[in-house]
One Martini backbone bead per residue (centre of mass of N, CA, C, O) as a GRO file, in nm:
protein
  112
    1UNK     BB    1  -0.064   1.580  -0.191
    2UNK     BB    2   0.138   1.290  -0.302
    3UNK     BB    3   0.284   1.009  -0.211
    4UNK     BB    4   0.463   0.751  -0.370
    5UNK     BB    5   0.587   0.408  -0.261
    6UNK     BB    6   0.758   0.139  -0.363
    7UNK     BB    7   0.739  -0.216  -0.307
    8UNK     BB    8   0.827  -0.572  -0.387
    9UNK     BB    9   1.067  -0.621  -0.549
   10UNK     BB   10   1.256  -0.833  -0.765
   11UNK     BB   11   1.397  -1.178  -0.777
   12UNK     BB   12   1.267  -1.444  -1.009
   13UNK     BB   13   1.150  -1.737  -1.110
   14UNK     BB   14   0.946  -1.875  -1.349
   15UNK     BB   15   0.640  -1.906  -1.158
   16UNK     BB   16   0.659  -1.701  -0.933
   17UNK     BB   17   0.592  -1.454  -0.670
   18UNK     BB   18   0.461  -1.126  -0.593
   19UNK     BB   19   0.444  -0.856  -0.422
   20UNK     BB   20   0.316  -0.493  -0.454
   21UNK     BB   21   0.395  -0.203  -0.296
   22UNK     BB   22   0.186   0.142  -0.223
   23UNK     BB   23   0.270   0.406  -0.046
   24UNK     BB   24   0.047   0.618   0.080
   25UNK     BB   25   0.027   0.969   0.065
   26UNK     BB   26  -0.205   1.102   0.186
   27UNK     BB   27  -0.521   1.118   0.059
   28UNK     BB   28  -0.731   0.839  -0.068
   29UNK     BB   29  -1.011   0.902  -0.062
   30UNK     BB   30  -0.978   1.128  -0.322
   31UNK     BB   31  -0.894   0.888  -0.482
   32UNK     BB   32  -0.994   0.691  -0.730
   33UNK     BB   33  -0.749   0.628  -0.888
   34UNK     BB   34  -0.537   0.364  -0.982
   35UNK     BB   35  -0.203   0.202  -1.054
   36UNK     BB   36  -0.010  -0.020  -1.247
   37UNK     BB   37   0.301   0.019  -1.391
   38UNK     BB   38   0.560  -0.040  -1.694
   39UNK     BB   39   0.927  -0.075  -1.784
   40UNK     BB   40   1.100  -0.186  -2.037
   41UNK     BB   41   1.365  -0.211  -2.219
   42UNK     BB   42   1.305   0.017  -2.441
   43UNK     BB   43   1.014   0.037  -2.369
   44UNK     BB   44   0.729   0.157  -2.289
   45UNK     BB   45   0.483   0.246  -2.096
   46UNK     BB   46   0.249   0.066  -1.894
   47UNK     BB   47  -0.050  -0.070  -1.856
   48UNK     BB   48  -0.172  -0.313  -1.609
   49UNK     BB   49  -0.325  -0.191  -1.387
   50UNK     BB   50  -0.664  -0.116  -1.243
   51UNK     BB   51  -0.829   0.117  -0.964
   52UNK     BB   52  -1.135   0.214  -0.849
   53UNK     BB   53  -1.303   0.289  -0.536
   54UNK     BB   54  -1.524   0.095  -0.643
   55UNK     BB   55  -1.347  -0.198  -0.718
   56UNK     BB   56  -1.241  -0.141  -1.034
   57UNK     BB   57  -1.109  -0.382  -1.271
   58UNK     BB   58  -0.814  -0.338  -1.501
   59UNK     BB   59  -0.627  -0.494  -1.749
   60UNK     BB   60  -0.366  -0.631  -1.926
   61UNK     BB   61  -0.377  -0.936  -2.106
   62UNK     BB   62  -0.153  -1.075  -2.048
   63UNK     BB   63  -0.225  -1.032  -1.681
   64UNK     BB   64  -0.483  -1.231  -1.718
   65UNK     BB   65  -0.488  -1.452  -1.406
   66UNK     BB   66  -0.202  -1.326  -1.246
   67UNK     BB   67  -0.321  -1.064  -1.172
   68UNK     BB   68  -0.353  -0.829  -0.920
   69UNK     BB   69  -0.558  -0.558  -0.765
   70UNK     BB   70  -0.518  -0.346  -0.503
   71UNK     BB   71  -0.688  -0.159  -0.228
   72UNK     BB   72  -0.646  -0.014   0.137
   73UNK     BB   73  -0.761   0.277   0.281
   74UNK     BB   74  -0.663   0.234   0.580
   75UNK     BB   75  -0.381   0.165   0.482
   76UNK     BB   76  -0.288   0.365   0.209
   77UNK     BB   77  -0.281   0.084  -0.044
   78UNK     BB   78  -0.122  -0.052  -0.316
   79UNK     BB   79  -0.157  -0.381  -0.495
   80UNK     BB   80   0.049  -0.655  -0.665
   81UNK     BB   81   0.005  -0.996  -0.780
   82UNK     BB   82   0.199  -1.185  -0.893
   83UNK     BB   83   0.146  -1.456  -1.078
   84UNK     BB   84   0.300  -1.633  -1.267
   85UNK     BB   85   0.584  -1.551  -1.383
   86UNK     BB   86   0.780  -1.407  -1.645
   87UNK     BB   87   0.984  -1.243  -1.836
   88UNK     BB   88   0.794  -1.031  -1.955
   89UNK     BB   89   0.775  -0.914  -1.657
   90UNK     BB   90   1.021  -0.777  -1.674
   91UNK     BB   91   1.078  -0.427  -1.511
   92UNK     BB   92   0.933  -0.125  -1.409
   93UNK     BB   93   0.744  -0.027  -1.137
   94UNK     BB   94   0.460   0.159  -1.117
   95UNK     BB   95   0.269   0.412  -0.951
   96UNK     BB   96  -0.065   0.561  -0.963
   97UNK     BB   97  -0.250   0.863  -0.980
   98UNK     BB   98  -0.437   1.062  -0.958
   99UNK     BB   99  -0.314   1.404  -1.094
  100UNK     BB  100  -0.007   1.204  -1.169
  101UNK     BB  101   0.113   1.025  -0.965
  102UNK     BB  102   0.444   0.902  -0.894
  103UNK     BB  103   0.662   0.666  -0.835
  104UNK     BB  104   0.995   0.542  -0.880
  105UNK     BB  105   0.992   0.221  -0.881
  106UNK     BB  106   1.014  -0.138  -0.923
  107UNK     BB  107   1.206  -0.413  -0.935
  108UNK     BB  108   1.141  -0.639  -1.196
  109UNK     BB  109   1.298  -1.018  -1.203
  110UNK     BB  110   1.260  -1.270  -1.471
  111UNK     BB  111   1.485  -1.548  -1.375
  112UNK     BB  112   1.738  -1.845  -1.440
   0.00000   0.00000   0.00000
């Protein structure tokens, strides 16, 4: 069983950064992929960002060369940088691993 807890959402204003981080509980080391998706009101859930085992990385193209998606097996953690935030990127976000297992999403609030 795995569970994951996300935090380090918040509201900023366009152009500002926030850092999502995901506590994994359980084996992080037996999970290969994991991600981060969004859900904004009204649209489908997206893939932002997935992260291999062996620190292969893909993005969704809106958000490529601002967000960074990493993972920390030590700490039991993943993260997501988030820099030069948009409107469009207000959200919420979830974590997600192999196996199907989803955090509970933290919101990000893009305004001015």
């Amino acid at each position: 069983q795995v569970r994951l807890v996300e935090s380090g959402g918040g509201s900023v204003q366009p152009g500002e950064s926030l850092r999502l981080s995901c506590e994994v509980s359980g084996n992080i080391f037996s999970i290969d992929r994991m991600a981060w998706y969004r859900q904004a009101p009204g649209k489908q859930r997206e893939l932002v960002a997935n992260i291999t085992s062996g620190g292969s990385v893909k993005y969704v193209d809106s958000v490529k060369g601002r967000f960074f998606i990493s993972r920390d097996n030590a700490k039991s953690a993943l993260y997501l940088q988030m820099n030069s935030l948009k409107f469009e990127d207000t959200a919420v976000y979830y974590c997600w691993s192999d196996y199907g297992f989803w955090g509970r999403g933290t919101q990000v609030t893009v305004s001015s």
